[in-house]
PyMOL Python script that loads the backbone (N, CA, C, O; Angstrom):
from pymol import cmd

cmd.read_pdbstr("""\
ATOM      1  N   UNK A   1       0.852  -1.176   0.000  1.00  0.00           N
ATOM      2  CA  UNK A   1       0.000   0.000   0.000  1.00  0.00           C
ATOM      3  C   UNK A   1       0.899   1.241   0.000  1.00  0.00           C
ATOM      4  O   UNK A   1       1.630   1.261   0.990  1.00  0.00           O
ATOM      5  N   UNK A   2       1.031   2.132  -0.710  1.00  0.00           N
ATOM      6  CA  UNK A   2       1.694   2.921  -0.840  1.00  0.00           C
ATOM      7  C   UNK A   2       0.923   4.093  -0.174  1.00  0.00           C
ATOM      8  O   UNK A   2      -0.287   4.319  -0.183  1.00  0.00           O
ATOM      9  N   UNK A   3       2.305   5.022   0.613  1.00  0.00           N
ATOM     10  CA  UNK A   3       2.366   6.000   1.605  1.00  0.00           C
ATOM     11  C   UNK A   3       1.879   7.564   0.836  1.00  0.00           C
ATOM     12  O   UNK A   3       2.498   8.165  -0.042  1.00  0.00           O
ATOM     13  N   UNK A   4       1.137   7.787   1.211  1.00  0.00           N
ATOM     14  CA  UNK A   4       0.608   9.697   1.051  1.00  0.00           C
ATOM     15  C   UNK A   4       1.157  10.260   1.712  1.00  0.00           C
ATOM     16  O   UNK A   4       1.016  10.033   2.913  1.00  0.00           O
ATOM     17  N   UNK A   5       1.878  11.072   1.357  1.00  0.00           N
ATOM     18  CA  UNK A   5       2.244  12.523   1.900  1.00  0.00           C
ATOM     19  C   UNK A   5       1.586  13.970   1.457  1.00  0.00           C
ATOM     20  O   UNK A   5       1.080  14.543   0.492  1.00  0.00           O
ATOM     21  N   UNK A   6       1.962  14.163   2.885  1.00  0.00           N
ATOM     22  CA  UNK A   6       1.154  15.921   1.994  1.00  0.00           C
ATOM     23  C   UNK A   6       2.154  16.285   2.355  1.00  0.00           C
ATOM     24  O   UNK A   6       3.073  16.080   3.149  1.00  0.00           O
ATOM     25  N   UNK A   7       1.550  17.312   1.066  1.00  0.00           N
ATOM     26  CA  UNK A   7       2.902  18.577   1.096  1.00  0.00           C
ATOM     27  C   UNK A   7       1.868  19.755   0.937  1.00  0.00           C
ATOM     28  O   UNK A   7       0.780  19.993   0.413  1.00  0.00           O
ATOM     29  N   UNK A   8       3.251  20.595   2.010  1.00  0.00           N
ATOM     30  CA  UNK A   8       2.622  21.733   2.481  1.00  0.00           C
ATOM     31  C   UNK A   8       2.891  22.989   1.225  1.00  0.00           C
ATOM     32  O   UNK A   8       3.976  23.432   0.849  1.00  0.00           O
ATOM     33  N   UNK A   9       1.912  23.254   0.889  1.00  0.00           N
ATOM     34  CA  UNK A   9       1.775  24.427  -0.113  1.00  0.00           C
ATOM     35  C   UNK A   9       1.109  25.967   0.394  1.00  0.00           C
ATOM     36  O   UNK A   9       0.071  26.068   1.048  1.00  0.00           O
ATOM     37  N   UNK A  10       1.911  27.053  -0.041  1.00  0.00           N
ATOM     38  CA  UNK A  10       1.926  27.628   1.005  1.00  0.00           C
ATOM     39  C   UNK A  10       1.337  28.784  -0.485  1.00  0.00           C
ATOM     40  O   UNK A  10       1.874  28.802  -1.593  1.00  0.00           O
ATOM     41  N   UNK A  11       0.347  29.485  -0.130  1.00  0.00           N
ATOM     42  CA  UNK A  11      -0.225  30.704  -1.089  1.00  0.00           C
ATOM     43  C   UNK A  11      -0.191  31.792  -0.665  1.00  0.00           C
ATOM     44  O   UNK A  11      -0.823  32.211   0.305  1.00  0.00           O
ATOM     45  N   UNK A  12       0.783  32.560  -1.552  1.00  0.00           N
ATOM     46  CA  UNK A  12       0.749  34.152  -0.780  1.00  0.00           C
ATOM     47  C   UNK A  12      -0.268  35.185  -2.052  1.00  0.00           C
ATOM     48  O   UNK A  12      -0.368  35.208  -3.279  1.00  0.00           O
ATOM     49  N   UNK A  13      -0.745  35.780  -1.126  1.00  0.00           N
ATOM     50  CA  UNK A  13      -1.817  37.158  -2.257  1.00  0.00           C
ATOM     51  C   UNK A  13      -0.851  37.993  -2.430  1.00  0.00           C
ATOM     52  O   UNK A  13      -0.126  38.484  -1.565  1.00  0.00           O
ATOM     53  N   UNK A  14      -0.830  38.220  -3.999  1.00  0.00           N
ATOM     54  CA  UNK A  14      -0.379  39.205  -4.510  1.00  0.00           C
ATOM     55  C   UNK A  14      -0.581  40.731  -4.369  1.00  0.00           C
ATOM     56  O   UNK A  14      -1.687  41.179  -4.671  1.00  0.00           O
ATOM     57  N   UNK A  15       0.375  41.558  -3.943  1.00  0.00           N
ATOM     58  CA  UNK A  15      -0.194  43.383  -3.493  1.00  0.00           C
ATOM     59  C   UNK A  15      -0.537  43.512  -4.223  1.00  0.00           C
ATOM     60  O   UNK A  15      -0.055  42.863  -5.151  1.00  0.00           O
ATOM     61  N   UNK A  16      -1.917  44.645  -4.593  1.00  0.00           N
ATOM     62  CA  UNK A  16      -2.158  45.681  -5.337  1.00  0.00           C
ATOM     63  C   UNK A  16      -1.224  46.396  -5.706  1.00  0.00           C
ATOM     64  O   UNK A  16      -0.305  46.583  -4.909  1.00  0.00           O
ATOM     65  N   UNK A  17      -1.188  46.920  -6.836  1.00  0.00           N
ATOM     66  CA  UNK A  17       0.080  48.037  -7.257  1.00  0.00           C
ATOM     67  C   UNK A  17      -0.405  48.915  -6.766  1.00  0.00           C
ATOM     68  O   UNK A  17      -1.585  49.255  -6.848  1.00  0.00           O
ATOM     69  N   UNK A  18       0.756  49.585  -5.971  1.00  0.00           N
ATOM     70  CA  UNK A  18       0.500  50.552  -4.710  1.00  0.00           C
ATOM     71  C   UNK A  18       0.430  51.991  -5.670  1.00  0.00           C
ATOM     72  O   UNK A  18       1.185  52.400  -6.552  1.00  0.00           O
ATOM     73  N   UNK A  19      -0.821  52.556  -5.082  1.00  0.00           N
ATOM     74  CA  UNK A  19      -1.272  53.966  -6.104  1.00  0.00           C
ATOM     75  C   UNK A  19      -1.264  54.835  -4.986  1.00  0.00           C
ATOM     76  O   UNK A  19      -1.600  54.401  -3.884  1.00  0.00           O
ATOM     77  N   UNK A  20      -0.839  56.282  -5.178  1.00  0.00           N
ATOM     78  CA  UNK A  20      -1.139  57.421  -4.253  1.00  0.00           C
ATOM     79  C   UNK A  20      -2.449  57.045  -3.326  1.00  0.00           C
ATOM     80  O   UNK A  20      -2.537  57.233  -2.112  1.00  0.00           O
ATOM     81  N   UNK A  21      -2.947  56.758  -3.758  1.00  0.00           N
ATOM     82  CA  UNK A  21      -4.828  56.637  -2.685  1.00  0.00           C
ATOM     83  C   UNK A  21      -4.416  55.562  -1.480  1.00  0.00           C
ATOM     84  O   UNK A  21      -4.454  55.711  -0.259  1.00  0.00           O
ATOM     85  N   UNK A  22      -3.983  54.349  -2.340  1.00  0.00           N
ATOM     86  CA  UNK A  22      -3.645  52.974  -1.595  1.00  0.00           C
ATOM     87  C   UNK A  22      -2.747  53.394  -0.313  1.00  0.00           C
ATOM     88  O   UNK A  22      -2.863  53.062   0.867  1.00  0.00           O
ATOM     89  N   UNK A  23      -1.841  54.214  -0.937  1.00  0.00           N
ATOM     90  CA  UNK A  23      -0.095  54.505  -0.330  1.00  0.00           C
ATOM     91  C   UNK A  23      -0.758  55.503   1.343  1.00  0.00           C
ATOM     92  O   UNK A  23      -0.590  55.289   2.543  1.00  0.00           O
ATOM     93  N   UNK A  24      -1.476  56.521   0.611  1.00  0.00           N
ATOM     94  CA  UNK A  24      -2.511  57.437   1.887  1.00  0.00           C
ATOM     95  C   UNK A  24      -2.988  56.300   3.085  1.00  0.00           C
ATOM     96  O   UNK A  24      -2.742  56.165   4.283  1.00  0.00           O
ATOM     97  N   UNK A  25      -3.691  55.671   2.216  1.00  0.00           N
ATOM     98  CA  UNK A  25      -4.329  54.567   2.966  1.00  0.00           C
ATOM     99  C   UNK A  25      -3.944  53.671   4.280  1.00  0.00           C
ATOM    100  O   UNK A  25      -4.399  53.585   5.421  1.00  0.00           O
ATOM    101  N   UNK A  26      -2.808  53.004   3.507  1.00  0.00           N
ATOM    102  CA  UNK A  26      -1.732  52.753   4.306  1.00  0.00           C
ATOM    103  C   UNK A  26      -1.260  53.208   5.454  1.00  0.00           C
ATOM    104  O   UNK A  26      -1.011  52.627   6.511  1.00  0.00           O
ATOM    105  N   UNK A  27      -1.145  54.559   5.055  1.00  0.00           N
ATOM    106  CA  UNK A  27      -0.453  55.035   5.953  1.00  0.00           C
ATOM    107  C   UNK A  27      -1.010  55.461   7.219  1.00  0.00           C
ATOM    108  O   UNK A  27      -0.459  55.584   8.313  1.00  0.00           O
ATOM    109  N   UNK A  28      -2.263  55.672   6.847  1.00  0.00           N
ATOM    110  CA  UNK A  28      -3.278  56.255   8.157  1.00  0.00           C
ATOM    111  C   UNK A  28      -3.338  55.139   8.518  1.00  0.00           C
ATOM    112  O   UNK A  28      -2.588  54.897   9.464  1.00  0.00           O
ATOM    113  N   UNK A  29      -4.128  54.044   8.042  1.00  0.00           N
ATOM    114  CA  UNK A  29      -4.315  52.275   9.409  1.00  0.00           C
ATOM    115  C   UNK A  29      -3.006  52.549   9.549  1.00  0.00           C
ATOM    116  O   UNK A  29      -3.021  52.093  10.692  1.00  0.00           O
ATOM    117  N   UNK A  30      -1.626  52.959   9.384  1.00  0.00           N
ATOM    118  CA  UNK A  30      -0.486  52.362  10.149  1.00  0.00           C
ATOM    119  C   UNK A  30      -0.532  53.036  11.783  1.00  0.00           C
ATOM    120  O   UNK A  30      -0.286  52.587  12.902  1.00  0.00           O
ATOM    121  N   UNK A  31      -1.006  54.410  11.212  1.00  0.00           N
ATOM    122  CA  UNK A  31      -0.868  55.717  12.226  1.00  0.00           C
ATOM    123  C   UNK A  31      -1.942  55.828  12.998  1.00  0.00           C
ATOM    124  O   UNK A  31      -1.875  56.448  14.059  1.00  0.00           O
ATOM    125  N   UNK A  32      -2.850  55.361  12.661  1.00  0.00           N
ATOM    126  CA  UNK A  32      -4.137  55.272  13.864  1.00  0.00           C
ATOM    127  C   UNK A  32      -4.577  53.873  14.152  1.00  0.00           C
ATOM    128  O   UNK A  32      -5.789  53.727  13.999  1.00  0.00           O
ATOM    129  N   UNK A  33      -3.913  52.786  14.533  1.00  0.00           N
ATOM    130  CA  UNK A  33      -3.871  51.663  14.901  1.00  0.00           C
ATOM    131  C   UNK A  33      -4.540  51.203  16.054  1.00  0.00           C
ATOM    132  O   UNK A  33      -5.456  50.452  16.385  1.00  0.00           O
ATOM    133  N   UNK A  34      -3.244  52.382  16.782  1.00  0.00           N
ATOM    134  CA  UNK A  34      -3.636  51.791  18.045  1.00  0.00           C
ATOM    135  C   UNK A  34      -4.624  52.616  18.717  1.00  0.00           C
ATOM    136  O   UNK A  34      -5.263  52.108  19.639  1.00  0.00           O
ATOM    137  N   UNK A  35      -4.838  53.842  18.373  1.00  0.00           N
ATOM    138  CA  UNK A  35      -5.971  54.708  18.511  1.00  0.00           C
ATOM    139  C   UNK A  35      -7.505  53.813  18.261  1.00  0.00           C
ATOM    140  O   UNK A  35      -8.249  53.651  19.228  1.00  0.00           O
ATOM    141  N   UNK A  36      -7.863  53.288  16.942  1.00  0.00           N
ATOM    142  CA  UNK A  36      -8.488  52.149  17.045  1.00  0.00           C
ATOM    143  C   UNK A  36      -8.868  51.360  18.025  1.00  0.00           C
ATOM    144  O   UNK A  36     -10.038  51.311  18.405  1.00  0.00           O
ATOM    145  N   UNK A  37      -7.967  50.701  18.505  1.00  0.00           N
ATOM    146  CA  UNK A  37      -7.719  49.101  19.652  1.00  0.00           C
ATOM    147  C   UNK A  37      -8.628  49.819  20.964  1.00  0.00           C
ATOM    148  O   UNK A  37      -9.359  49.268  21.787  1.00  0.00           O
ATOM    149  N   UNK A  38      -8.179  51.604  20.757  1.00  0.00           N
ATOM    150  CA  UNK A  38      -8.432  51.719  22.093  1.00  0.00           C
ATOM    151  C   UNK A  38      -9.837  52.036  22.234  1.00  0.00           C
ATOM    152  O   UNK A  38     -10.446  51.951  23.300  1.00  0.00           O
ATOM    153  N   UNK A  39     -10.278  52.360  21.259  1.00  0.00           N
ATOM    154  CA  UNK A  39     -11.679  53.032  21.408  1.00  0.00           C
ATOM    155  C   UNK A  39     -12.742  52.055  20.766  1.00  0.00           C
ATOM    156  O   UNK A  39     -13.924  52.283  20.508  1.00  0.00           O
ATOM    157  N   UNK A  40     -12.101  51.059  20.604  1.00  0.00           N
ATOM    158  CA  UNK A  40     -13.191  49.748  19.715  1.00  0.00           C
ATOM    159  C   UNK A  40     -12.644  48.451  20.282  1.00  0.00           C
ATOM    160  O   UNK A  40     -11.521  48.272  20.752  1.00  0.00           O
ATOM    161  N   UNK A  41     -13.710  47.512  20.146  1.00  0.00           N
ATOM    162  CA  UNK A  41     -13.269  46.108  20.599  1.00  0.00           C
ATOM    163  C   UNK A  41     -13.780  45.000  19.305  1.00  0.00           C
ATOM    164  O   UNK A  41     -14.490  45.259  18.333  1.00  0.00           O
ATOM    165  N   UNK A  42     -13.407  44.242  19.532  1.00  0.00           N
ATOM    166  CA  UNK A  42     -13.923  42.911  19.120  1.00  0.00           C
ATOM    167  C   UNK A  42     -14.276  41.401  19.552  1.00  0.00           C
ATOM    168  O   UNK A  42     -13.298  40.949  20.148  1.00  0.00           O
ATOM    169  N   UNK A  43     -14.941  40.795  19.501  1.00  0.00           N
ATOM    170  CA  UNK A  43     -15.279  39.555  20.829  1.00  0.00           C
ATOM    171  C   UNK A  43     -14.223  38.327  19.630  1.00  0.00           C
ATOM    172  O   UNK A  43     -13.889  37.144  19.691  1.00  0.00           O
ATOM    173  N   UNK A  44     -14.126  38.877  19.153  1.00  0.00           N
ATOM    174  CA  UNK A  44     -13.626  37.350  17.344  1.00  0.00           C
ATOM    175  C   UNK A  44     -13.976  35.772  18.129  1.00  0.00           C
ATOM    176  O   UNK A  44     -13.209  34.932  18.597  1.00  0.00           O
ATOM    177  N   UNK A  45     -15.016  35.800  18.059  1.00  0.00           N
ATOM    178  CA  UNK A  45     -15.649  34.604  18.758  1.00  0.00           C
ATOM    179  C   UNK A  45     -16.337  33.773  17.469  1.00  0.00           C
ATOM    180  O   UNK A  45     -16.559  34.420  16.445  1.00  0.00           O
ATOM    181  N   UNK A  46     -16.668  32.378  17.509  1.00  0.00           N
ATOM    182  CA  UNK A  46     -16.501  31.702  16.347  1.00  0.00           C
ATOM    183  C   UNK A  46     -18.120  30.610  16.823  1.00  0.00           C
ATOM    184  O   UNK A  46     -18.097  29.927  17.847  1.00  0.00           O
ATOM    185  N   UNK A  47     -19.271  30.641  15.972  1.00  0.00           N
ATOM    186  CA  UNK A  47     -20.140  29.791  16.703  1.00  0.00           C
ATOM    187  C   UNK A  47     -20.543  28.781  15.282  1.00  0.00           C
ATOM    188  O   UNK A  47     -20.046  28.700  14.159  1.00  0.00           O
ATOM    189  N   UNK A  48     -21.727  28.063  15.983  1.00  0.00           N
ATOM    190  CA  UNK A  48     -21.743  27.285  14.397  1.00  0.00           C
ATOM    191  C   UNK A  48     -22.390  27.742  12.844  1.00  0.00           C
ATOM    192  O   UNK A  48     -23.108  28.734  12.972  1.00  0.00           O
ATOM    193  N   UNK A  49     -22.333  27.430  11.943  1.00  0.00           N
ATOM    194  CA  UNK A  49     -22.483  28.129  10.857  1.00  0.00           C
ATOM    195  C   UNK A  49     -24.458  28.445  10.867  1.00  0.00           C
ATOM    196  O   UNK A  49     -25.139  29.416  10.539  1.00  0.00           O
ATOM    197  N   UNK A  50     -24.785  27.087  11.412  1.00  0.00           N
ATOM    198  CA  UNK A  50     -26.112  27.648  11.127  1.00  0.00           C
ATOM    199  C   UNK A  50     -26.885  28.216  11.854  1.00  0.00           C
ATOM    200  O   UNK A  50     -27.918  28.731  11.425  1.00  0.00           O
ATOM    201  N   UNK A  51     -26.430  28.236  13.463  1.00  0.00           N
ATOM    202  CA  UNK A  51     -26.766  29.264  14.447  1.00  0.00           C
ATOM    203  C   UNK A  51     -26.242  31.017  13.856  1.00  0.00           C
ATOM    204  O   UNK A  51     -26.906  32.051  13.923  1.00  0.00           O
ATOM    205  N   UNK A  52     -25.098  30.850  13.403  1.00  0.00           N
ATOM    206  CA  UNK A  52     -24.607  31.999  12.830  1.00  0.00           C
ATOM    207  C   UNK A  52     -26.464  32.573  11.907  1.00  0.00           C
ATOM    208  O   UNK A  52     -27.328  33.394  12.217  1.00  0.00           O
ATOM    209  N   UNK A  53     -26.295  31.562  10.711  1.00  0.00           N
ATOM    210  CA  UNK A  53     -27.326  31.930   9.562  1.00  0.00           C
ATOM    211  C   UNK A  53     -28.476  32.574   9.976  1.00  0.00           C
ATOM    212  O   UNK A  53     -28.948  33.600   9.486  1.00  0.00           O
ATOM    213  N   UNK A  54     -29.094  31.643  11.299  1.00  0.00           N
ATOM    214  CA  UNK A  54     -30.385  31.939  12.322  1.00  0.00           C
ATOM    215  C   UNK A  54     -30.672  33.197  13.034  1.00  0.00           C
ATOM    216  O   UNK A  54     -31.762  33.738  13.219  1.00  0.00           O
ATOM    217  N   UNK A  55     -29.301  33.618  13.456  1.00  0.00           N
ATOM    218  CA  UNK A  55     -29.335  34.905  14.322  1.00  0.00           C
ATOM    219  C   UNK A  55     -29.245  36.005  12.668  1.00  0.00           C
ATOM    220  O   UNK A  55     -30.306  36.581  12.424  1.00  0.00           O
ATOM    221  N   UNK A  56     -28.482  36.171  12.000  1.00  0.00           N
ATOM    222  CA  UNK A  56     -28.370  36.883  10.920  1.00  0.00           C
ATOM    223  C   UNK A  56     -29.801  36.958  10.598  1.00  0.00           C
ATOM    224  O   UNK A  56     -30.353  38.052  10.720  1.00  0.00           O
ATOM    225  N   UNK A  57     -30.652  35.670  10.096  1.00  0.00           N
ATOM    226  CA  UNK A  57     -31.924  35.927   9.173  1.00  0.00           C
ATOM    227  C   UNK A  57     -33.293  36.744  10.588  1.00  0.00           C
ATOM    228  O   UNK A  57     -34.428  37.201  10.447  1.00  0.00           O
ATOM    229  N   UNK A  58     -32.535  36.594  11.612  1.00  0.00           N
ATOM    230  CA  UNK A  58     -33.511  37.243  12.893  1.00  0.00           C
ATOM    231  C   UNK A  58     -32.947  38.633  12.531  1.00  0.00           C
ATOM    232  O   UNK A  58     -33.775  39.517  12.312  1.00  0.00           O
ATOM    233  N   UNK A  59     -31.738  38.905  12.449  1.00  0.00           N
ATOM    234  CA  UNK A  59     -31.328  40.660  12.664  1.00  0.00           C
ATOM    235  C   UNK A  59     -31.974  40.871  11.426  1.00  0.00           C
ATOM    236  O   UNK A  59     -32.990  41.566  11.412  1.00  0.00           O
ATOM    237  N   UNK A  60     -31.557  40.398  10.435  1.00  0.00           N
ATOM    238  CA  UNK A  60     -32.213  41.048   8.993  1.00  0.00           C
ATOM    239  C   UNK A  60     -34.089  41.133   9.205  1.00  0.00           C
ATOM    240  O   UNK A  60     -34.498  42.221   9.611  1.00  0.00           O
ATOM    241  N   UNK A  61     -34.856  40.341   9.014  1.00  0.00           N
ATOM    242  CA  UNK A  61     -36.138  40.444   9.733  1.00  0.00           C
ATOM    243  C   UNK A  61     -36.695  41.684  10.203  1.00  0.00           C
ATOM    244  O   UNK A  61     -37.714  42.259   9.822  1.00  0.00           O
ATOM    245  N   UNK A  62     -35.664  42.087  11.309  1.00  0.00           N
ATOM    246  CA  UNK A  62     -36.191  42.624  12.502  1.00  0.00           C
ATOM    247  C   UNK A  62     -35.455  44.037  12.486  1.00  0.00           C
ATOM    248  O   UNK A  62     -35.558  44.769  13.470  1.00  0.00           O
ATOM    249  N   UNK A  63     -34.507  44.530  11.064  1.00  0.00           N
ATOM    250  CA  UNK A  63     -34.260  45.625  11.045  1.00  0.00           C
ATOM    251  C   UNK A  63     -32.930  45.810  12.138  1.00  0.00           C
ATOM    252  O   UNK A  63     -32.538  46.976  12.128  1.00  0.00           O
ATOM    253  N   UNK A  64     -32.211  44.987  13.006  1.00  0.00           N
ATOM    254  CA  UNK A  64     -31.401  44.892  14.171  1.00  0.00           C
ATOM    255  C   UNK A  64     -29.680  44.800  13.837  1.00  0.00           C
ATOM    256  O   UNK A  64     -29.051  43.846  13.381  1.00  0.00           O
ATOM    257  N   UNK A  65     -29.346  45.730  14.115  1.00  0.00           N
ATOM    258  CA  UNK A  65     -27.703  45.713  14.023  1.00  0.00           C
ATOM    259  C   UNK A  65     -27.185  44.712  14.980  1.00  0.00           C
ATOM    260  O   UNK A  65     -27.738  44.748  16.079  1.00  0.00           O
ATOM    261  N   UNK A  66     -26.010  43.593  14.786  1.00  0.00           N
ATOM    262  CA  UNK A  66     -25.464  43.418  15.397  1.00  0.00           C
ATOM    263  C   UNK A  66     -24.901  44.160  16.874  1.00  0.00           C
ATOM    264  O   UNK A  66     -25.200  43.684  17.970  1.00  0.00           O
ATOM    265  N   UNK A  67     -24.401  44.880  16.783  1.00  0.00           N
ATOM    266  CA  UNK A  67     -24.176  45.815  17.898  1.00  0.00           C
ATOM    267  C   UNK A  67     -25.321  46.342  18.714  1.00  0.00           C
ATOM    268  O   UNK A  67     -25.086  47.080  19.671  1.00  0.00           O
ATOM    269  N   UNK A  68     -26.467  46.025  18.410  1.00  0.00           N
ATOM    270  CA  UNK A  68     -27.463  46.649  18.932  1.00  0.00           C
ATOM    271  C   UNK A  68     -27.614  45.252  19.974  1.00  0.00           C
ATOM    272  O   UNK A  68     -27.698  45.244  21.202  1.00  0.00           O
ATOM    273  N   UNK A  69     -27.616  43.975  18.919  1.00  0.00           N
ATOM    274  CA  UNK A  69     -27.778  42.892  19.584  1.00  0.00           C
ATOM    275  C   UNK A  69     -26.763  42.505  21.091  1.00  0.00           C
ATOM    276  O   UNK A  69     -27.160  42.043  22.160  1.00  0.00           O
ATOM    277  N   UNK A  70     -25.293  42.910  20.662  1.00  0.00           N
ATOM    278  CA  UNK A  70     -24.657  42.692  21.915  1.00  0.00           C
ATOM    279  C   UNK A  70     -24.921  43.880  22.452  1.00  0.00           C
ATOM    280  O   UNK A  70     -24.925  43.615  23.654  1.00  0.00           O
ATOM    281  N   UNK A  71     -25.162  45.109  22.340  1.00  0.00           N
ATOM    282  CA  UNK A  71     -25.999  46.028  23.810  1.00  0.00           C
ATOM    283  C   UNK A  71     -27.230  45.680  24.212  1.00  0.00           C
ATOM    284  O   UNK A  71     -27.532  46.166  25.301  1.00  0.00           O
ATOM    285  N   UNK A  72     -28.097  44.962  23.674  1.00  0.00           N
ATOM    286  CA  UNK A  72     -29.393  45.048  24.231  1.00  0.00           C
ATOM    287  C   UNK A  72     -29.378  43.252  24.912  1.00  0.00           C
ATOM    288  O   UNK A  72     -30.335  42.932  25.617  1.00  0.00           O
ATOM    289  N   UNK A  73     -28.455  42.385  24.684  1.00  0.00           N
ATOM    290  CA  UNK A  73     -27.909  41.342  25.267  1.00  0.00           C
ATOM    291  C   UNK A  73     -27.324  41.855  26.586  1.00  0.00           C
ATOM    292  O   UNK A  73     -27.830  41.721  27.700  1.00  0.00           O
ATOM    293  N   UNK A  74     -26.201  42.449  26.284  1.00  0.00           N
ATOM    294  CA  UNK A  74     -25.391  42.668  27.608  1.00  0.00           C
ATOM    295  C   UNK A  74     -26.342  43.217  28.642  1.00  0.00           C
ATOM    296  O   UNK A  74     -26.401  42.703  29.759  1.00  0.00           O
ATOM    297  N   UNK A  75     -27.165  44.356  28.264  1.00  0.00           N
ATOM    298  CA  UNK A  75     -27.917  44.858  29.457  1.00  0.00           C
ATOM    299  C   UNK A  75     -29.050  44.255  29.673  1.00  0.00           C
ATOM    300  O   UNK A  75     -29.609  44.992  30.485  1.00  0.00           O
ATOM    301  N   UNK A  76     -30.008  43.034  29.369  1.00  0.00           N
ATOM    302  CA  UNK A  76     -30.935  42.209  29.548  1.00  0.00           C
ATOM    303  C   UNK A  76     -29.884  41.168  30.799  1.00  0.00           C
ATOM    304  O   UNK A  76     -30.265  40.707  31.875  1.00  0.00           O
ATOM    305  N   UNK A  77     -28.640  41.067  30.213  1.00  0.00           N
ATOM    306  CA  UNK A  77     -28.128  39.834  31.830  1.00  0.00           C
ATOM    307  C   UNK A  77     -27.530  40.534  32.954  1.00  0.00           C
ATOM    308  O   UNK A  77     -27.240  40.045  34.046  1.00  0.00           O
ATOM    309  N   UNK A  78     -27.360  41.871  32.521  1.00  0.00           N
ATOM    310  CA  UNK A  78     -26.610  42.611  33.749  1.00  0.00           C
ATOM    311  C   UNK A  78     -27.667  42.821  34.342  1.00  0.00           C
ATOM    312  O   UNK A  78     -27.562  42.571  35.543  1.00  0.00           O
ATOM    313  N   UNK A  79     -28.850  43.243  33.973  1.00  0.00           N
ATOM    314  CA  UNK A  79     -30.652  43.127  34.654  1.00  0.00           C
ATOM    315  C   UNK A  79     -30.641  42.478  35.710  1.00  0.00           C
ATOM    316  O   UNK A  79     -30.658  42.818  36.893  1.00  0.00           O
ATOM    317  N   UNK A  80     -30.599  41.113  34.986  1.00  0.00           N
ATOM    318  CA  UNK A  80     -30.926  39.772  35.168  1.00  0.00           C
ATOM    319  C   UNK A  80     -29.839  39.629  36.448  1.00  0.00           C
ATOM    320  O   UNK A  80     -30.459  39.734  37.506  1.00  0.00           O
ATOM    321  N   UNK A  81     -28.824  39.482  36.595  1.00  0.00           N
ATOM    322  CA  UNK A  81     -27.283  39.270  37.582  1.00  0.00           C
ATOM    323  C   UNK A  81     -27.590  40.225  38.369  1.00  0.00           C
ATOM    324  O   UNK A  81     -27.336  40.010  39.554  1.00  0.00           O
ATOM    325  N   UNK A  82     -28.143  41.403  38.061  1.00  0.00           N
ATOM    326  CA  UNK A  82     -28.760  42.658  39.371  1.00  0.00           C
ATOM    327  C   UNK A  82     -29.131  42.496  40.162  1.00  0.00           C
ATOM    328  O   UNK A  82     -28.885  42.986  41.264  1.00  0.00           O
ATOM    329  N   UNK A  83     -30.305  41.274  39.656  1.00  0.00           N
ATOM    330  CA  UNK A  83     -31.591  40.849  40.696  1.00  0.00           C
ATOM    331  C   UNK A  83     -31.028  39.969  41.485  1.00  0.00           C
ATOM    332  O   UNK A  83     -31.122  40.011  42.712  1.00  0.00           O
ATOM    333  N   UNK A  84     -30.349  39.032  40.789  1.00  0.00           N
ATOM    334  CA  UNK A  84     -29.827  37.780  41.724  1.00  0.00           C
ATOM    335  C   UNK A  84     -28.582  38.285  42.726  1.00  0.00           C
ATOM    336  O   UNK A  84     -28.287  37.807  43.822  1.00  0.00           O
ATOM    337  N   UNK A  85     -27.947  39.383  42.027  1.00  0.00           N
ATOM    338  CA  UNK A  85     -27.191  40.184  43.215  1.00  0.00           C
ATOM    339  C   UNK A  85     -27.949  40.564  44.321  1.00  0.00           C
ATOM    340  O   UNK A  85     -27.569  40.133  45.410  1.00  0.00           O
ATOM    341  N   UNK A  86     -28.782  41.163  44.289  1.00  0.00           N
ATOM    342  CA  UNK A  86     -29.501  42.126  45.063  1.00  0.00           C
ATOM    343  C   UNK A  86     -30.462  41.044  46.122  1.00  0.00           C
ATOM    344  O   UNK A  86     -31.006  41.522  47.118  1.00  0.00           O
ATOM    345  N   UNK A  87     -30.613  39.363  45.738  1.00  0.00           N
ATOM    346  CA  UNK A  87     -31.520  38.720  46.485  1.00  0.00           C
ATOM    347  C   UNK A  87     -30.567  38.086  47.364  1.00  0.00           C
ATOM    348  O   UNK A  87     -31.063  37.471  48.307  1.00  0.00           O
ATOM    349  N   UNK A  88     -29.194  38.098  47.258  1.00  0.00           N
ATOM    350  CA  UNK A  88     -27.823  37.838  47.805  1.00  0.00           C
ATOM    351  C   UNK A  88     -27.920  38.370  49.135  1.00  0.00           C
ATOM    352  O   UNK A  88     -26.950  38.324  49.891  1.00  0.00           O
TER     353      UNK A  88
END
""", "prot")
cmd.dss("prot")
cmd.show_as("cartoon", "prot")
cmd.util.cbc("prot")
cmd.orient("prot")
């Protein structure tokens, strides 16, 4: 029975030819980076594809931004954790 190997193939994306606009571009994400980080977050959290699809075809529906969804989430359990604080 003969042995398979893989081989590792490795794909790099080719740059855009860098144009005055691109080059601007550049240069500001270089220069406001971390200005960014500080005033924005991200959860980069990963769930399953069709729970993903489910919540999407609910926001679309219902007119609902994502972001609206994690503020009006976050403050429905901090509610919720209030009460059970408070019966503590």
């Amino acid at each position: 029975m003969p042995l398979l190997h893989k081989v590792k193939t490795e794909v790099f994306m080719e740059k855009k030819e860098t144009t005055p606009r691109r080059a601007a571009r550049r240069s500001y994400e270089e220069r406001n980076k971390d200005k960014r980080k500080q005033t924005s977050g991200n959860f980069g959290t990963m769930i399953p594809r069709d729970l993903f699809d489910e919540i999407n075809a609910f926001l679309a529906k219902h007119h609902i931004t994502k972001v609206e969804l994690i503020f009006k989430g976050y403050e429905a359990l901090k509610a919720e954790y209030e009460k059970v604080d408070n019966k503590q």
